[in-house]
C-alpha positions as CSV (number, residue, x, y, z in Angstrom):
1,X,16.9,1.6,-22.6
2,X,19.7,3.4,-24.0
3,X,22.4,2.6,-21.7
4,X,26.1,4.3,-20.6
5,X,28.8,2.4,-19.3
6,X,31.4,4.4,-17.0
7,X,34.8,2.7,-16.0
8,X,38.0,3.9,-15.9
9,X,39.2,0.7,-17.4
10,X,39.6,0.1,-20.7
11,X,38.9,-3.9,-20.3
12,X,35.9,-3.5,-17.8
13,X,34.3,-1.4,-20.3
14,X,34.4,-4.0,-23.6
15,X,33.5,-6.7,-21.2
16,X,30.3,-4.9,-19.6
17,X,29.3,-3.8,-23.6
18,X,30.1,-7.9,-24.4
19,X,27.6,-8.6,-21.9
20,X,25.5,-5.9,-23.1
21,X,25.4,-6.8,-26.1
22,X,24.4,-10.6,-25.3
23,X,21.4,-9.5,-23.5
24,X,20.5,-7.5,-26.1
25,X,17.0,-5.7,-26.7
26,X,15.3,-3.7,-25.0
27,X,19.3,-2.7,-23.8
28,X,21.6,-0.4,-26.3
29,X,24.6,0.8,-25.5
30,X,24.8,4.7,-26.0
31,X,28.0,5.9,-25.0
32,X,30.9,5.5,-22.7
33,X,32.9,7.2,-20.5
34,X,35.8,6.7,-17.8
35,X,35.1,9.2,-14.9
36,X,32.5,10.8,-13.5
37,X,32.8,13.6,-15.0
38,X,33.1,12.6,-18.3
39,X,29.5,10.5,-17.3
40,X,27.5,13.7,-16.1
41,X,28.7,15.5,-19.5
42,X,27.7,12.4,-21.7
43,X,24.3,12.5,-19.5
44,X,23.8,16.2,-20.2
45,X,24.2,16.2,-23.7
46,X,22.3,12.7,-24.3
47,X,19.5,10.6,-23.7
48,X,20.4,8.5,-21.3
49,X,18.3,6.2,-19.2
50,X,20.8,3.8,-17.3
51,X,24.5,4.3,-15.9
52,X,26.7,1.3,-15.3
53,X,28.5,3.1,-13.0
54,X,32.2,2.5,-11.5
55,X,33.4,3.7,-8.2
56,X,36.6,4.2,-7.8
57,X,37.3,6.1,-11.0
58,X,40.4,9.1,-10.7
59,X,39.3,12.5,-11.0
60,X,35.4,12.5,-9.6
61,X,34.7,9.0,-8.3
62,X,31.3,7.5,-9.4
63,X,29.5,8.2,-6.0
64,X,29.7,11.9,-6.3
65,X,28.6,11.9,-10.1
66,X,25.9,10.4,-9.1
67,X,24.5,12.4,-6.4
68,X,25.0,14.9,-9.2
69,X,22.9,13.0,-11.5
70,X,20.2,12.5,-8.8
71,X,19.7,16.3,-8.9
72,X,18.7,16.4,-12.6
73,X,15.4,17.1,-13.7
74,X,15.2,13.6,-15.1
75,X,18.1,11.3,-13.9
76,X,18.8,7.9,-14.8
77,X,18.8,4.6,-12.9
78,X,22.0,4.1,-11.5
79,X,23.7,0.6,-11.0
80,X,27.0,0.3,-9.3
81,X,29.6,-1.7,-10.5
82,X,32.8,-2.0,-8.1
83,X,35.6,-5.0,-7.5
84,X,34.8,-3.5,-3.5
85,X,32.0,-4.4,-1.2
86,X,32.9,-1.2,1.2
87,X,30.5,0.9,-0.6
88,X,27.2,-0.7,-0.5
89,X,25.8,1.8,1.9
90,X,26.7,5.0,0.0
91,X,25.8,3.5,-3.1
92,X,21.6,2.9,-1.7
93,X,21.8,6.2,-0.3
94,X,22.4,7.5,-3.6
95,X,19.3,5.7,-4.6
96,X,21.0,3.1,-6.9
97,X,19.0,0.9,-8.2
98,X,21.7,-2.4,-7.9
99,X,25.3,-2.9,-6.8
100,X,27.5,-5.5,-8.6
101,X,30.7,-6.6,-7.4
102,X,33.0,-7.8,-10.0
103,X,34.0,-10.2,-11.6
104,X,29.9,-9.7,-13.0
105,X,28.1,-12.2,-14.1
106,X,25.9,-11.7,-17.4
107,X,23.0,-13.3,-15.1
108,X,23.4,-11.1,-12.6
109,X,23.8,-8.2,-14.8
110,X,20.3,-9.0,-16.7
111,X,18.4,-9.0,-13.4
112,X,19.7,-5.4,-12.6
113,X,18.9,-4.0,-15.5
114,X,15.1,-5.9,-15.6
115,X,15.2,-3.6,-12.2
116,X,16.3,-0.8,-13.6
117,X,13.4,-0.8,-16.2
118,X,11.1,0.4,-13.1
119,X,11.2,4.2,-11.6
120,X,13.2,4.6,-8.8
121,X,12.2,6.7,-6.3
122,X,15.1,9.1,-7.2
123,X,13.4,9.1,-10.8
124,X,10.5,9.7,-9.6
125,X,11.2,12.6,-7.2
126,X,14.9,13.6,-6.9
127,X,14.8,15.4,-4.0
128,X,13.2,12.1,-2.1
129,X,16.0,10.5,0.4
130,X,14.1,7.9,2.0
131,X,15.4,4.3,0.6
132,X,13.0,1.8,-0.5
133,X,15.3,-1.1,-0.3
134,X,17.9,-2.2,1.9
135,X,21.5,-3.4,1.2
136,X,22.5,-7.3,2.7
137,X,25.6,-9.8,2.4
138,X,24.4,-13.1,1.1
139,X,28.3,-14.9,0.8
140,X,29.9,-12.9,-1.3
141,X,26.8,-11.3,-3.0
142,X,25.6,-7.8,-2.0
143,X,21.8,-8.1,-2.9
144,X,19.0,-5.3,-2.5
145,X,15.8,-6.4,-0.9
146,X,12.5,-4.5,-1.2
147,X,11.3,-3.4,2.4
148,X,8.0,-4.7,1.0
149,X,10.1,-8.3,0.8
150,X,11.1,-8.1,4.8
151,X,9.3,-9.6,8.0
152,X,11.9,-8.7,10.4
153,X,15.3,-7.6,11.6
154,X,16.6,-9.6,14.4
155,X,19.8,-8.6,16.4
156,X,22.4,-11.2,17.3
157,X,25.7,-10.3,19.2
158,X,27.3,-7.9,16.9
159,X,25.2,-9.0,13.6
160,X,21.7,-7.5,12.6
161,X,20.0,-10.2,9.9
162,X,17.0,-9.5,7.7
163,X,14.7,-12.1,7.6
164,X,12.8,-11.4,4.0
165,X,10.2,-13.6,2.0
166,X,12.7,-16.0,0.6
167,X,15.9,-16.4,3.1
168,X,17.8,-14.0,5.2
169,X,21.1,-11.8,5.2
170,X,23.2,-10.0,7.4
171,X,23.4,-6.3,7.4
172,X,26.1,-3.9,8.6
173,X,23.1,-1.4,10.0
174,X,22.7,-1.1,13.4
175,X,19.0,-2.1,14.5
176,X,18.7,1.6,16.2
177,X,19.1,2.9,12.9
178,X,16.8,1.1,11.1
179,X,14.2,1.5,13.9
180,X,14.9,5.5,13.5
181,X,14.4,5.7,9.5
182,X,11.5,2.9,8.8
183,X,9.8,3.5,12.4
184,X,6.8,4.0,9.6
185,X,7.1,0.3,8.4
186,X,8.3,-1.8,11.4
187,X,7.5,-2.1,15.2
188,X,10.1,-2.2,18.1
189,X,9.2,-5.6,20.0
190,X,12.4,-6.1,21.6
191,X,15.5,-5.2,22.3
192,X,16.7,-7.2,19.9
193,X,13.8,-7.3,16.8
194,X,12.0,-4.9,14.6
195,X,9.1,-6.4,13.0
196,X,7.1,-5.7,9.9
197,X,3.7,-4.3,10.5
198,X,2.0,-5.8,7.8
199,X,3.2,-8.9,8.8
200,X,1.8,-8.8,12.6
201,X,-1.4,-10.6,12.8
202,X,-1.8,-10.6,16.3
203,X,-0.1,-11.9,20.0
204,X,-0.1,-14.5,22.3
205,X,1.2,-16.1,25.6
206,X,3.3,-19.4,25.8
207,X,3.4,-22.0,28.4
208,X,5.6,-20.3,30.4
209,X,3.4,-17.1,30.2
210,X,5.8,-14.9,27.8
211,X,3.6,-13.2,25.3
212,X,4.8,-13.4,21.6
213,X,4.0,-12.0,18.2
214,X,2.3,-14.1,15.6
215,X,3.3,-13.3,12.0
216,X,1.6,-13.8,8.4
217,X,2.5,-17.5,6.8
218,X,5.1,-17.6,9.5
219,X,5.4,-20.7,11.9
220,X,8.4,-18.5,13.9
221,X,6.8,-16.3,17.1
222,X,9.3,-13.8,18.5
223,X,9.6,-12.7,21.7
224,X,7.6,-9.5,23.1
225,X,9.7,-7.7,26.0
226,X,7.5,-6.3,29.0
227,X,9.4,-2.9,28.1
228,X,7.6,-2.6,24.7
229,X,4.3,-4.6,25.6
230,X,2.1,-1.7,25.7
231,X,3.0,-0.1,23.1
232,X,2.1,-3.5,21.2
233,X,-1.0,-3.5,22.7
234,X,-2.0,-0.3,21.8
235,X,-0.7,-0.4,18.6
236,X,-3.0,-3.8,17.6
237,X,-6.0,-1.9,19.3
238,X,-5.7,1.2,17.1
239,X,-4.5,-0.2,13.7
């Protein structure tokens, strides 16, 4: 993957082409650049398949040369690199493929860019908005998780946490929201919890006569509300 590296900063450059450079093949660096306009000219005149892209750059910052690249007839996997966690939401909605806060970790570098070697949906249709992966706080991490990956979102005082196949993270979308754009993927059982439909295997009552939904390899039942019963019901009738 031929590879461009965009930072206004001399030093953040040499040390993201250090790192580059330690991974090695199938990665080659292929040019540099230290705004974003300097990145969409490099991309127009080149062969480029990845962008290590800065955000707060003068001139055009790296989220508008991005949505710029995303209108290209072939555009390159984007990953975000930013001392700032602020931007994690406009960065998926740009259809990156990762977000990595520095100081970057040659680790955590190499498992964006293994992700980066798959189409993202941008890639694949450039016009496409709809995000395939969600954007979470695990300490000072901001990880991507597949919506493939997630059993449900569960709402707690001000917090919404994801609760995915291998932990869980908070997320700084509220639940209405992510009932409104993956209403497609997850079911409304409560007030408080959106669940996976792939991962509802069925319902039942407790002692105390409160029905709750059973979930896939999952010991945890969650709640049902009266309010959003029915629609339960019929939706485990019809699927």
């Amino acid at each position: 993957m031929r590879v461009l590296i965009v930072d206004d900063e001399a030093l953040a450059r040499e040390r993201l082409k250090r790192m580059l450079a330690e991974i090695g093949a199938p990665y080659q660096l292929a040019s540099e650049a230290a705004n974003g306009q300097e990145a969409i000219d490099t991309c127009q005149c080149n062969e480029i398949d990845l962008v290590l892209m800065d955000i707060s750059m003068p001139g055009m910052d790296g989220l508008t040369a991005a949505a710029v690249l995303a209108e290209g007839e072939m555009p390159p996997a984007i990953i975000f690199t930013t001392a700032y966690d602020e931007h994690a939401l406009a960065a998926f909605e740009r259809n990156a493929t990762d977000y990595l806060l520095k100081p970057i970790r040659r680790e955590r570098l190499q498992q964006a860019l293994e992700r980066a070697q798959r189409p993202t949906r941008a890639q694949l249709d450039p016009k496409s908005t709809a995000r395939t992966h969600i954007c979470a706080h695990l300490g000072r991490e901001i990880r991507t998780i597949p919506l493939q990956e997630i059993i449900y979102f569960q709402a707690e005082q001000k917090y919404v946490t994801t609760y995915f196949n291998s932990g869980e993270a908070i997320l700084e979308e509220p639940l209405k929201k992510l009932e409104e754009e993956f209403s497609a993927l997850f079911l409304r059982i409560h007030r408080n919890a959106l669940v996976a439909k792939s991962r509802i295997t069925g319902m039942k009552q407790d002692s105390k006569g409160r029905w709750r939904v059973t979930l896939q390899n999952l010991a945890t039942e969650l709640e049902v509300s009266r309010r959003h019963l029915a629609q339960l019901r019929h939706w485990l009738k019809e699927r």
